[in-house]
N, CA, C, O and CB atoms as a CASP TS submission, in Angstrom:
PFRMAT TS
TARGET T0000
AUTHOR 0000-0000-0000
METHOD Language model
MODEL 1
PARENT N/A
ATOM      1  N   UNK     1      10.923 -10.846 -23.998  1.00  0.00           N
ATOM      2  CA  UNK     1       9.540 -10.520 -23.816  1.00  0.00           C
ATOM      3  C   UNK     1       8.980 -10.041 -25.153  1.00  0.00           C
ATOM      4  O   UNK     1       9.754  -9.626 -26.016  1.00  0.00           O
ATOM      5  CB  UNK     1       9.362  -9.456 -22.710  1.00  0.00           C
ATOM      6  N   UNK     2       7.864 -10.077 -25.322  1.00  0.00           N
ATOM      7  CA  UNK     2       7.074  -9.922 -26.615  1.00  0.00           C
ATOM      8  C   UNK     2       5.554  -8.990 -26.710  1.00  0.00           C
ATOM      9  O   UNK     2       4.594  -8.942 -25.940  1.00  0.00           O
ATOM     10  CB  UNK     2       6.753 -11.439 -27.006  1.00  0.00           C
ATOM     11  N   UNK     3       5.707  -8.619 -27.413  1.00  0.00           N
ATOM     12  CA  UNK     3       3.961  -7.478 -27.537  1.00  0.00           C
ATOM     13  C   UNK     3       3.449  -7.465 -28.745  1.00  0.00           C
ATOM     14  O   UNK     3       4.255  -7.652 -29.656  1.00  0.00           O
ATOM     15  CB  UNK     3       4.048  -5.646 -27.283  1.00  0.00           C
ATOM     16  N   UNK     4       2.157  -7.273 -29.072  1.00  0.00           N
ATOM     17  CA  UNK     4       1.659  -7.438 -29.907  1.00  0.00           C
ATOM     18  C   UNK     4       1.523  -5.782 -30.581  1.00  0.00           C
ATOM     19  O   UNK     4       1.019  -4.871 -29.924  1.00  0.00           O
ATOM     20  CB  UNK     4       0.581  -8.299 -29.524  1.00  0.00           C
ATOM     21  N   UNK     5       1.980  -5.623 -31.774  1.00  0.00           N
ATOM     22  CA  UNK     5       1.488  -4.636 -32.621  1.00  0.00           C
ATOM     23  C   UNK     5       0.595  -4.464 -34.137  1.00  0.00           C
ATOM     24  O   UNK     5       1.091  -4.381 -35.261  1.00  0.00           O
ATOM     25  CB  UNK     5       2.478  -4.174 -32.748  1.00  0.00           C
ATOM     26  N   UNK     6       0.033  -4.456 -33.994  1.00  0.00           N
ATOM     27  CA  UNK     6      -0.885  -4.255 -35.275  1.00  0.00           C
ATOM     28  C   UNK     6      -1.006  -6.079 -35.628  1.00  0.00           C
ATOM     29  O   UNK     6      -0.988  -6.618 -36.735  1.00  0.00           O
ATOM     30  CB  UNK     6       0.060  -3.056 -36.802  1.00  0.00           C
ATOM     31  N   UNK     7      -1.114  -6.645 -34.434  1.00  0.00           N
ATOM     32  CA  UNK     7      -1.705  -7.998 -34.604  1.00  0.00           C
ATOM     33  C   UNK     7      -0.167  -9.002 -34.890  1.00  0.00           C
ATOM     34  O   UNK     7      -0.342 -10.115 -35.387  1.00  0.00           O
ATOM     35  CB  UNK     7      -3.000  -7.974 -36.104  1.00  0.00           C
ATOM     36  N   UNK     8       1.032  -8.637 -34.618  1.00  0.00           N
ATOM     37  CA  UNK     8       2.099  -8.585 -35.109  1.00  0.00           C
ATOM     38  C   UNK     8       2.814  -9.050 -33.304  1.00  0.00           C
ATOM     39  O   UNK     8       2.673  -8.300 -32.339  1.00  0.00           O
ATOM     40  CB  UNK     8       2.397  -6.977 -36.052  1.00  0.00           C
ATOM     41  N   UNK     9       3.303  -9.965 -33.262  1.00  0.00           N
ATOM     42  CA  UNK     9       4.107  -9.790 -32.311  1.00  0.00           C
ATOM     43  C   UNK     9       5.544  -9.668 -32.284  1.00  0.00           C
ATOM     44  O   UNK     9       6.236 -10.371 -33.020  1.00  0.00           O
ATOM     45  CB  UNK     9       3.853 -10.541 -31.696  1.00  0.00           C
ATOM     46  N   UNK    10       6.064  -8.789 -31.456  1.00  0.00           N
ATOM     47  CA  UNK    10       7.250  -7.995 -31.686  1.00  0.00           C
ATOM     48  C   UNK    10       8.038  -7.826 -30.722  1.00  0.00           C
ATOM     49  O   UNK    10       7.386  -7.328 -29.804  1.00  0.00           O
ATOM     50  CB  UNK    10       7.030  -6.863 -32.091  1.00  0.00           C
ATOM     51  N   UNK    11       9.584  -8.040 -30.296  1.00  0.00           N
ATOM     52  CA  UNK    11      10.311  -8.490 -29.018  1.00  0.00           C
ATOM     53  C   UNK    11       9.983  -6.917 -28.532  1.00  0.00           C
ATOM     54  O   UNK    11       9.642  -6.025 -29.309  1.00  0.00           O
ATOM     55  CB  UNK    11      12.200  -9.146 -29.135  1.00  0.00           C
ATOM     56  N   UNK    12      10.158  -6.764 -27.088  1.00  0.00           N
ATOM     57  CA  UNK    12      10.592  -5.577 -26.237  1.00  0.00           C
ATOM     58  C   UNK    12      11.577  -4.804 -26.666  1.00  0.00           C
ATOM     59  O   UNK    12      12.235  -5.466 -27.469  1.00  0.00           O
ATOM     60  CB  UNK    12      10.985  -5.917 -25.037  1.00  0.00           C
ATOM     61  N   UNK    13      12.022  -3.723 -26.537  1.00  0.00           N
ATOM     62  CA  UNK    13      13.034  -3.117 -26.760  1.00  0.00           C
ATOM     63  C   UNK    13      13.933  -3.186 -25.127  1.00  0.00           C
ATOM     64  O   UNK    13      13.302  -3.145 -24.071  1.00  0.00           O
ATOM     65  CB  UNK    13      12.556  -1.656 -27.411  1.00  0.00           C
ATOM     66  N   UNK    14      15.078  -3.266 -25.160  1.00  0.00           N
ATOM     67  CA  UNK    14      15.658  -2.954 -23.745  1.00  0.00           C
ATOM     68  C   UNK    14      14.877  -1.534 -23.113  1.00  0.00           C
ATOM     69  O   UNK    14      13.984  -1.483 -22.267  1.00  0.00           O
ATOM     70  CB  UNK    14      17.466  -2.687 -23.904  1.00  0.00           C
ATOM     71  N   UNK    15      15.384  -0.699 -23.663  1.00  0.00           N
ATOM     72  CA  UNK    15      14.370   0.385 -22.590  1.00  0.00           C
ATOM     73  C   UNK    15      13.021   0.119 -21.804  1.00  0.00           C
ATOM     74  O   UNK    15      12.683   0.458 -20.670  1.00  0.00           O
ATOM     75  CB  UNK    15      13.862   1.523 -23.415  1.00  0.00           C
ATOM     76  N   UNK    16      12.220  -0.757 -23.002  1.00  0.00           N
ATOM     77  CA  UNK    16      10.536  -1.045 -22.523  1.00  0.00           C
ATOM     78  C   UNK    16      10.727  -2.054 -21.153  1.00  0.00           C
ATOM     79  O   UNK    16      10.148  -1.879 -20.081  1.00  0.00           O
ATOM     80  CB  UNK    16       9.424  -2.061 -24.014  1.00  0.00           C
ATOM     81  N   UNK    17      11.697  -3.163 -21.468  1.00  0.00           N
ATOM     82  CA  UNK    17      11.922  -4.445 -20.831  1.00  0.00           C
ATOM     83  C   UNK    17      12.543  -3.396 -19.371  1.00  0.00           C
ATOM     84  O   UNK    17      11.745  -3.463 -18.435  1.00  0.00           O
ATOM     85  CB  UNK    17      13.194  -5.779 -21.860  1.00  0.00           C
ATOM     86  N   UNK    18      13.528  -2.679 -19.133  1.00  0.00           N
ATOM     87  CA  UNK    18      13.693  -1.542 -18.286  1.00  0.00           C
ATOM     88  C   UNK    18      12.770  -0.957 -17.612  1.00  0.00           C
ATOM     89  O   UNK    18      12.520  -1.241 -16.441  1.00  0.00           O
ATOM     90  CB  UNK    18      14.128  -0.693 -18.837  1.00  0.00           C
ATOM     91  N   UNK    19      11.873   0.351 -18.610  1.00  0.00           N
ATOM     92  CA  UNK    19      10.187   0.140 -17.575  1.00  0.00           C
ATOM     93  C   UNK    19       9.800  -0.899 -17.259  1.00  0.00           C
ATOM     94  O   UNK    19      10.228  -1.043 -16.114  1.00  0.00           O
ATOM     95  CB  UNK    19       8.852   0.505 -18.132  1.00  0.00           C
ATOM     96  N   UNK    20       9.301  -1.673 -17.503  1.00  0.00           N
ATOM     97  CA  UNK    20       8.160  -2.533 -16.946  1.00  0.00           C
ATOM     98  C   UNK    20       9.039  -3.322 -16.053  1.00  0.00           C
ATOM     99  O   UNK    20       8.427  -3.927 -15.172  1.00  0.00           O
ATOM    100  CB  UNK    20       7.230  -3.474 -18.078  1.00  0.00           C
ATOM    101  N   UNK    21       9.955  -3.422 -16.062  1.00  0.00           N
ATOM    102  CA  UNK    21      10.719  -4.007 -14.504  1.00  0.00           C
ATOM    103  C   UNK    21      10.205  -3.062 -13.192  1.00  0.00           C
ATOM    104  O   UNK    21       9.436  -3.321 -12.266  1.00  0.00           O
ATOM    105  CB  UNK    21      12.736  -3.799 -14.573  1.00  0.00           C
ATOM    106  N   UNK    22      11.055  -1.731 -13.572  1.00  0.00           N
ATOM    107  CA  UNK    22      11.023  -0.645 -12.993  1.00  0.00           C
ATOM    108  C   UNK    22       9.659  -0.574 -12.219  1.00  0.00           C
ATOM    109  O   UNK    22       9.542  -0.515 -10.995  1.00  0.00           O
ATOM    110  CB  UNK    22      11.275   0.380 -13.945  1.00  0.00           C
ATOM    111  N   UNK    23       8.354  -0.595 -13.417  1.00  0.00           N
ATOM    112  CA  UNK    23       6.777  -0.515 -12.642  1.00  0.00           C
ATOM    113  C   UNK    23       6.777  -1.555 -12.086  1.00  0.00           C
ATOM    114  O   UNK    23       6.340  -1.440 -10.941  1.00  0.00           O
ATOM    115  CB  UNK    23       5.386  -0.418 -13.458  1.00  0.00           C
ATOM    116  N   UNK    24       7.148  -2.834 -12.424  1.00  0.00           N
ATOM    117  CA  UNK    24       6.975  -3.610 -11.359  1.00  0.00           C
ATOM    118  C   UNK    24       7.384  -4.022 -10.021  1.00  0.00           C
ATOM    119  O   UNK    24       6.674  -4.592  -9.192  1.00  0.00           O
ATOM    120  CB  UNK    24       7.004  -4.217 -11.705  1.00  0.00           C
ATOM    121  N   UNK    25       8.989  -3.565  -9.859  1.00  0.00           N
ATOM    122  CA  UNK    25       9.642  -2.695  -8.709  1.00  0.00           C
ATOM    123  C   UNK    25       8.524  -2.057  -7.648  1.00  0.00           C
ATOM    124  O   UNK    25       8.191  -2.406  -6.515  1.00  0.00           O
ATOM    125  CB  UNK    25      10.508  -1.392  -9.439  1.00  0.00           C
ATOM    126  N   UNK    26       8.062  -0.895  -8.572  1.00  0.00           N
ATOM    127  CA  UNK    26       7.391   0.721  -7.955  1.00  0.00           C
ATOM    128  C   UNK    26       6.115  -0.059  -7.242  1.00  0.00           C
ATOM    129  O   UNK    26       5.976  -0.117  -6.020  1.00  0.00           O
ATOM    130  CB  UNK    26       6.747   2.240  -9.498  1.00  0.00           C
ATOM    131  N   UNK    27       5.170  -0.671  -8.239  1.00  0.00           N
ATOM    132  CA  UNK    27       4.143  -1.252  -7.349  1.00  0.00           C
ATOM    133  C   UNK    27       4.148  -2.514  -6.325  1.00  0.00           C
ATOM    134  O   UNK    27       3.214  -2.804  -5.577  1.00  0.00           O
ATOM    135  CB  UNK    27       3.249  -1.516  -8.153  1.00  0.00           C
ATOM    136  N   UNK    28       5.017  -3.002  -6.404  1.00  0.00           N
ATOM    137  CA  UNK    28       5.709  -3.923  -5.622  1.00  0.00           C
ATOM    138  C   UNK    28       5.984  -2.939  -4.173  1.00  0.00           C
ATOM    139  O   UNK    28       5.239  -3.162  -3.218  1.00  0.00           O
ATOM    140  CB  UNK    28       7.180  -4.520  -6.505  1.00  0.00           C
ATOM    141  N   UNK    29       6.635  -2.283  -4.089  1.00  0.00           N
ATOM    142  CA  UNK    29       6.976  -1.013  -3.071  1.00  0.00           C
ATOM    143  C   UNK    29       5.285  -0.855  -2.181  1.00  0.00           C
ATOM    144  O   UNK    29       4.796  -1.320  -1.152  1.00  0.00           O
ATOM    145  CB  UNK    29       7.520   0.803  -4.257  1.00  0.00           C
ATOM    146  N   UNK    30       4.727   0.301  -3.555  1.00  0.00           N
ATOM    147  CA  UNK    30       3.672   0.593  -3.384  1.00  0.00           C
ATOM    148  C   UNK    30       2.814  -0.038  -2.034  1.00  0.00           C
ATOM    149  O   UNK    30       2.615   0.410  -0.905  1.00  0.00           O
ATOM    150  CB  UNK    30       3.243   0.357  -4.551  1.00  0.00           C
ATOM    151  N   UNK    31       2.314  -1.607  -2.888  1.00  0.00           N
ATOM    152  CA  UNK    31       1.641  -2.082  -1.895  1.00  0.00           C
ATOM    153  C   UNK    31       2.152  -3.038  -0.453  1.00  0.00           C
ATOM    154  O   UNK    31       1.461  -3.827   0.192  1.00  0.00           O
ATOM    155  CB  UNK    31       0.828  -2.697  -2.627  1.00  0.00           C
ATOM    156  N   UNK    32       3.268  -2.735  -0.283  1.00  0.00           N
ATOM    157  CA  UNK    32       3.811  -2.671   0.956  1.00  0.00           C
ATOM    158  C   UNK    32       3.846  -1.669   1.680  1.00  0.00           C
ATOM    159  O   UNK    32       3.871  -1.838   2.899  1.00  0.00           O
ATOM    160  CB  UNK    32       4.797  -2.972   0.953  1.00  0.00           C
ATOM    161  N   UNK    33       3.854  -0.638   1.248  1.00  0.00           N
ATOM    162  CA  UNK    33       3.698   0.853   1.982  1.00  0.00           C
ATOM    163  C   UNK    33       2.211   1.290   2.563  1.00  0.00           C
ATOM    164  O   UNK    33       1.890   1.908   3.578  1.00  0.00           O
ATOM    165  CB  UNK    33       4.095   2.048   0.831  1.00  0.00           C
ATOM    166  N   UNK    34       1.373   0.654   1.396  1.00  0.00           N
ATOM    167  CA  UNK    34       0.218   0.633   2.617  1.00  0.00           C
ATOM    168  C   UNK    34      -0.328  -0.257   2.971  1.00  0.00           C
ATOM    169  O   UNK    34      -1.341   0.052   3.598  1.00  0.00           O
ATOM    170  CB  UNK    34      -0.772   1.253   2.526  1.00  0.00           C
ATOM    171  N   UNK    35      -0.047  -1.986   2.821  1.00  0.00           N
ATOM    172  CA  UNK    35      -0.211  -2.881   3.740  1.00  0.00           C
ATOM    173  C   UNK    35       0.637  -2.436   5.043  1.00  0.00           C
ATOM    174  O   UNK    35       0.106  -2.859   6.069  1.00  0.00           O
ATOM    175  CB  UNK    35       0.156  -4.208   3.157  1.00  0.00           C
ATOM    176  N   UNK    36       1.677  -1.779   5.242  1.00  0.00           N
ATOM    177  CA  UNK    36       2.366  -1.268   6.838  1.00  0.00           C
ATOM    178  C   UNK    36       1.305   0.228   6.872  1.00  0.00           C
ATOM    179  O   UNK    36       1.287   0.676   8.019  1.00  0.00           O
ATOM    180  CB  UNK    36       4.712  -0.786   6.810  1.00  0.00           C
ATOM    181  N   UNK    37       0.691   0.828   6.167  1.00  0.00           N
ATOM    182  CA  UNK    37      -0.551   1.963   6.743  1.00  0.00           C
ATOM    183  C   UNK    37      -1.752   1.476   7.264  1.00  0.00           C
ATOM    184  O   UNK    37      -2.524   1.913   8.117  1.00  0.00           O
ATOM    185  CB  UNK    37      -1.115   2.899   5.642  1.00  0.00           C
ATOM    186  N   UNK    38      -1.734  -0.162   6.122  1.00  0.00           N
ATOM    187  CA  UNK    38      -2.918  -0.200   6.850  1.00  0.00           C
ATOM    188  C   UNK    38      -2.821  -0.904   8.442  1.00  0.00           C
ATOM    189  O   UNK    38      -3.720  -0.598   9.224  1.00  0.00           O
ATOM    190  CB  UNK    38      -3.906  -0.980   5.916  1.00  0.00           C
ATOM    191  N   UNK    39      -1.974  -1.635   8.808  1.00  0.00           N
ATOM    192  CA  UNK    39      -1.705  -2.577   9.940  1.00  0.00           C
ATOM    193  C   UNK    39      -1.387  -1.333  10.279  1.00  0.00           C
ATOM    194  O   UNK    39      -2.493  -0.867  10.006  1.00  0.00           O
ATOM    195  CB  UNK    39      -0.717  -3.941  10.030  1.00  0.00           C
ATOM    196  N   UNK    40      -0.764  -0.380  10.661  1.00  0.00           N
ATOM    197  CA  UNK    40      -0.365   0.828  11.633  1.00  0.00           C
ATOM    198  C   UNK    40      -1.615   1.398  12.009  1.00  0.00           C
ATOM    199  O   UNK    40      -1.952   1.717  13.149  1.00  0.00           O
ATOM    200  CB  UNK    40       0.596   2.002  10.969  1.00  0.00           C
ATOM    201  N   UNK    41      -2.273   1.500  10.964  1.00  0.00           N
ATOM    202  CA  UNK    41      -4.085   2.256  11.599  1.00  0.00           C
ATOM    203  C   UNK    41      -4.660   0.986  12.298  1.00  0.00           C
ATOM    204  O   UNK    41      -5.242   1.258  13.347  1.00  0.00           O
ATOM    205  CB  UNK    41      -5.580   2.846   9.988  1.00  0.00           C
ATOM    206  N   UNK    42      -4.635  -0.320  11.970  1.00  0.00           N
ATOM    207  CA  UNK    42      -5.312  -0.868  12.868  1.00  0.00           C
ATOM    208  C   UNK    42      -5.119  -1.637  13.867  1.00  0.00           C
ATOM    209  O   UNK    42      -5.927  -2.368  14.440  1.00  0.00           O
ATOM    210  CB  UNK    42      -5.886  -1.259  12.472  1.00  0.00           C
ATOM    211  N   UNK    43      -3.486  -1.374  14.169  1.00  0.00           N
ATOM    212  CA  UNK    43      -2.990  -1.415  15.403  1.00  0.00           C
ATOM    213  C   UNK    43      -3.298   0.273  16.754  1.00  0.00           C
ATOM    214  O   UNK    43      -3.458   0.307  17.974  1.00  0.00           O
ATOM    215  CB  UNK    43      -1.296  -1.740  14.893  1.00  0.00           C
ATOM    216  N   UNK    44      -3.251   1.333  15.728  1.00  0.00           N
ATOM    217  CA  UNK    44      -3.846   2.673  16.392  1.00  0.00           C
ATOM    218  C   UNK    44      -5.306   1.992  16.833  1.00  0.00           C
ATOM    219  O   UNK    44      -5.400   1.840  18.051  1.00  0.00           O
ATOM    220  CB  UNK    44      -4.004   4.215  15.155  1.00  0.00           C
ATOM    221  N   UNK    45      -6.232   1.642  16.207  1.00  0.00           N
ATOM    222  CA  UNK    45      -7.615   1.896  15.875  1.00  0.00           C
ATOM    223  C   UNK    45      -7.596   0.226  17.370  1.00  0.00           C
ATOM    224  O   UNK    45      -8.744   0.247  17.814  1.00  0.00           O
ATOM    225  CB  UNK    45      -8.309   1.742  13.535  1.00  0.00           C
ATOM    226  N   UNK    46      -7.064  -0.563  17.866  1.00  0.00           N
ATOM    227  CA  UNK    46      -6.941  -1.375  18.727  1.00  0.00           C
ATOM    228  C   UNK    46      -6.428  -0.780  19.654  1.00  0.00           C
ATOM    229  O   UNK    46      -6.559  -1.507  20.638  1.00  0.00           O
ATOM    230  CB  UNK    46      -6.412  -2.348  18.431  1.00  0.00           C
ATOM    231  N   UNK    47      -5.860   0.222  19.950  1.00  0.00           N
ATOM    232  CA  UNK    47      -5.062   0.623  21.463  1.00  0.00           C
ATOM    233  C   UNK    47      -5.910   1.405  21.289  1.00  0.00           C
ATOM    234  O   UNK    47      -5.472   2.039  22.249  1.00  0.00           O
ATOM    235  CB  UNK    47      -3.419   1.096  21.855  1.00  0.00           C
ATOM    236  N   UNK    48      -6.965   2.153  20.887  1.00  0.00           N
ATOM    237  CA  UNK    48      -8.140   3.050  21.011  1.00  0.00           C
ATOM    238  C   UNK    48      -8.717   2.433  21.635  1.00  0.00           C
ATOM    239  O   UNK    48      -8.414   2.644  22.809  1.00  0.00           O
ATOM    240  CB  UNK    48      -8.867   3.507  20.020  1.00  0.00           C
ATOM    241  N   UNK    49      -9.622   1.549  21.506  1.00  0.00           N
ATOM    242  CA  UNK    49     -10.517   1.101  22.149  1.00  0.00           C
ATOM    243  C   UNK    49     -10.431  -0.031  23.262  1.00  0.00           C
ATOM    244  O   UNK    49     -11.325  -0.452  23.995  1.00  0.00           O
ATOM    245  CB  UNK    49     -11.206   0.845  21.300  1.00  0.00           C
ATOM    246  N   UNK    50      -8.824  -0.474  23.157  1.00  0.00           N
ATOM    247  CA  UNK    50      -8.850  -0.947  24.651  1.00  0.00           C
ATOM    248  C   UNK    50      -8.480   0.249  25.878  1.00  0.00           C
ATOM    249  O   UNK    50      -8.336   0.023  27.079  1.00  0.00           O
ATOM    250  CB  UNK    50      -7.684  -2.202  24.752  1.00  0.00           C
ATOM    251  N   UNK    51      -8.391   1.422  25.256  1.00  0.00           N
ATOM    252  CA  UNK    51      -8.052   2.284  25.978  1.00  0.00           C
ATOM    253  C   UNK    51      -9.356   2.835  26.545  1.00  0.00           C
ATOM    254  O   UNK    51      -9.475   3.197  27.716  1.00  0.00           O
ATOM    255  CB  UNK    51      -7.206   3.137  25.318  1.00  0.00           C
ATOM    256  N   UNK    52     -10.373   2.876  25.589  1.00  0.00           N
ATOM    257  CA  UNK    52     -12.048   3.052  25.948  1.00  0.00           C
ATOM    258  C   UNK    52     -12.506   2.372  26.778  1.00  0.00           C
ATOM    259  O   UNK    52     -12.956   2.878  27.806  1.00  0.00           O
ATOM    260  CB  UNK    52     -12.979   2.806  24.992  1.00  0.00           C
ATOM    261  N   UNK    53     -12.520   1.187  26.588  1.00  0.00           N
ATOM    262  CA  UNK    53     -12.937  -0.368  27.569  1.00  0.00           C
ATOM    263  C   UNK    53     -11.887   0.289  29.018  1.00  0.00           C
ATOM    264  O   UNK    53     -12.487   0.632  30.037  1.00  0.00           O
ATOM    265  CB  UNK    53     -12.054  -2.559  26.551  1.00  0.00           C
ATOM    266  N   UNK    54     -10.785   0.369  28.976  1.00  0.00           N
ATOM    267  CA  UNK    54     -10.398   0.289  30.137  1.00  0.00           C
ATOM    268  C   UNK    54     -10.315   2.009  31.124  1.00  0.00           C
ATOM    269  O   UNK    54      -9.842   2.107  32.256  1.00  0.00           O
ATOM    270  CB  UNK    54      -9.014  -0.521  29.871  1.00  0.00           C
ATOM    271  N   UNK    55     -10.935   3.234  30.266  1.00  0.00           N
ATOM    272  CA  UNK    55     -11.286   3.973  30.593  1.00  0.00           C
ATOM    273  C   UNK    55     -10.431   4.954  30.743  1.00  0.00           C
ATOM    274  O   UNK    55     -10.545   5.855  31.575  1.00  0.00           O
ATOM    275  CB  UNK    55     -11.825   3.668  31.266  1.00  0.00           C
ATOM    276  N   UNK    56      -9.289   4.788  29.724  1.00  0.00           N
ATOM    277  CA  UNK    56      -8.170   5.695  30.050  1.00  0.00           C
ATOM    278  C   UNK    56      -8.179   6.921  28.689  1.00  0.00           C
ATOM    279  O   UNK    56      -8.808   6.903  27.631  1.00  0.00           O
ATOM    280  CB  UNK    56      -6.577   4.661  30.168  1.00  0.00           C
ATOM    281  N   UNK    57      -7.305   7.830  29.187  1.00  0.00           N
ATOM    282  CA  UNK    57      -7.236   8.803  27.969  1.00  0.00           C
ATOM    283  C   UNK    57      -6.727   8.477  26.684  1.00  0.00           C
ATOM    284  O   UNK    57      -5.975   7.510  26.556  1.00  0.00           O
ATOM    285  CB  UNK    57      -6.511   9.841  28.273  1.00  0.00           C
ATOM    286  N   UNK    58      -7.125   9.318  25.533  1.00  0.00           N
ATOM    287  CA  UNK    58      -6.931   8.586  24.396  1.00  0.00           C
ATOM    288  C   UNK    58      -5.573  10.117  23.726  1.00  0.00           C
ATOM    289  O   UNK    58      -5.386  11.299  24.014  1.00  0.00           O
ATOM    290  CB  UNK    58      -8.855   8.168  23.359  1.00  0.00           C
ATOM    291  N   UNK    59      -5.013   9.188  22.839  1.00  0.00           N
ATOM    292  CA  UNK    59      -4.152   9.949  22.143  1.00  0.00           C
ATOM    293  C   UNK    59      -4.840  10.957  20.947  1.00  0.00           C
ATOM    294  O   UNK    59      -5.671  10.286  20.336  1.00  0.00           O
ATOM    295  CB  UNK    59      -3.170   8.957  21.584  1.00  0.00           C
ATOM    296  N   UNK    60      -4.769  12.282  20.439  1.00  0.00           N
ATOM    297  CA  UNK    60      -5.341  12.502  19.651  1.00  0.00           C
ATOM    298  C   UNK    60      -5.306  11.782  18.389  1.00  0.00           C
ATOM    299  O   UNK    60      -6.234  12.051  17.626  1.00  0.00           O
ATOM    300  CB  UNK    60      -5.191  13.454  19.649  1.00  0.00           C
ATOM    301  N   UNK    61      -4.311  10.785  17.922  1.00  0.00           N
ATOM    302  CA  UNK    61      -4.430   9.929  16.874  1.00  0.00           C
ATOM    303  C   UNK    61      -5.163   8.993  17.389  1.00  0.00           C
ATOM    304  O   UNK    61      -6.266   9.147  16.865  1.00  0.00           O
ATOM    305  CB  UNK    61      -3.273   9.466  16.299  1.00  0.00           C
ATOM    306  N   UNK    62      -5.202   8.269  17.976  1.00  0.00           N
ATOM    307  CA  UNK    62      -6.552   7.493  18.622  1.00  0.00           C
ATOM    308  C   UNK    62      -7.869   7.698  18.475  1.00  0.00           C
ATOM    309  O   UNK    62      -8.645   6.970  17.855  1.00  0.00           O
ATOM    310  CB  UNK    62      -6.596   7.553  19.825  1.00  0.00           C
ATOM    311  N   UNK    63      -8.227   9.122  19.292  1.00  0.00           N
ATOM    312  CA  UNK    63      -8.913   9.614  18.744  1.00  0.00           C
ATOM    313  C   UNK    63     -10.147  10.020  17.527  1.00  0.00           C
ATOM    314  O   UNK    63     -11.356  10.040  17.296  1.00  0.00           O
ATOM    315  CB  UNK    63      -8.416   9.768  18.899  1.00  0.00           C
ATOM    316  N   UNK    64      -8.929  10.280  17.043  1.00  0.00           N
ATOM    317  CA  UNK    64      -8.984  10.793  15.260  1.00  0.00           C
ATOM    318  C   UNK    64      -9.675   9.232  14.562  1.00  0.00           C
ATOM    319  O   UNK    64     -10.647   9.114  13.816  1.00  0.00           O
ATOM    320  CB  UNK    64      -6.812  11.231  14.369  1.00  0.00           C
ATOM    321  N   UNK    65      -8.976   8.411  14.995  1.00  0.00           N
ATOM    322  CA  UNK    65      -9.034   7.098  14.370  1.00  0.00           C
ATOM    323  C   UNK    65     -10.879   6.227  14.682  1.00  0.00           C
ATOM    324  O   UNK    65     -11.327   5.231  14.113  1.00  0.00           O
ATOM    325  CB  UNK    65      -7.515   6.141  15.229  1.00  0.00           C
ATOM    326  N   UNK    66     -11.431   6.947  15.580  1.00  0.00           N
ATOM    327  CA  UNK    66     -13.000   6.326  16.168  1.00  0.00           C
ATOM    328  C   UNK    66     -13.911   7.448  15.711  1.00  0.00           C
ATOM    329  O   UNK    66     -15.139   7.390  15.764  1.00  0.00           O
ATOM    330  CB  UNK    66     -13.180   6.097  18.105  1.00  0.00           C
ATOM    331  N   UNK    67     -13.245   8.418  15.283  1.00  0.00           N
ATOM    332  CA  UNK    67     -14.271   9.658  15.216  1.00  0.00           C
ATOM    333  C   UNK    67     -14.680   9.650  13.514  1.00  0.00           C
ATOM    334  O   UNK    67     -13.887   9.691  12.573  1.00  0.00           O
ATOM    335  CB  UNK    67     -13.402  11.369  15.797  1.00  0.00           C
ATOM    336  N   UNK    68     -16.596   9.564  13.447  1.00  0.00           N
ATOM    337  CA  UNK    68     -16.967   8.871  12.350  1.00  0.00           C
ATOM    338  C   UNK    68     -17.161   9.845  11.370  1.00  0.00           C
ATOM    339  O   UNK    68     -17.512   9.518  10.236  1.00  0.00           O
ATOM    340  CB  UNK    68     -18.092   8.038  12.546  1.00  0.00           C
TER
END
């Protein structure tokens, strides 16, 4: 891998080539952790309101989840 310094391009060092794996690992993680937050809220935020429609009690996370 290669970077530019002072207009100069210049290989990675192992350590750098190390981070930037690493961050790419971490955010890789990242946005799986809240693509499953976000499908978990809007699987909550769907048993809310068929629970409304069908007139039954709601969970306080349910709840929580319609209240604006």
């Amino acid at each position: 891998m290669k970077k530019i310094i002072n207009n100069e391009i210049v290989d990675l060092t192992a350590e750098e080539i190390s981070q930037r794996e690493a961050d790419i690992a971490k955010a890789e993680v990242e946005a799986t952790e809240e693509q499953e937050a976000k499908e978990a809220y809007d699987t909550l935020k769907a048993s809310a309101k068929a629970k409304l429609i069908a007139g039954e009690a709601l969970t306080e996370d349910e709840a929580n989840t319609i209240v604006l």
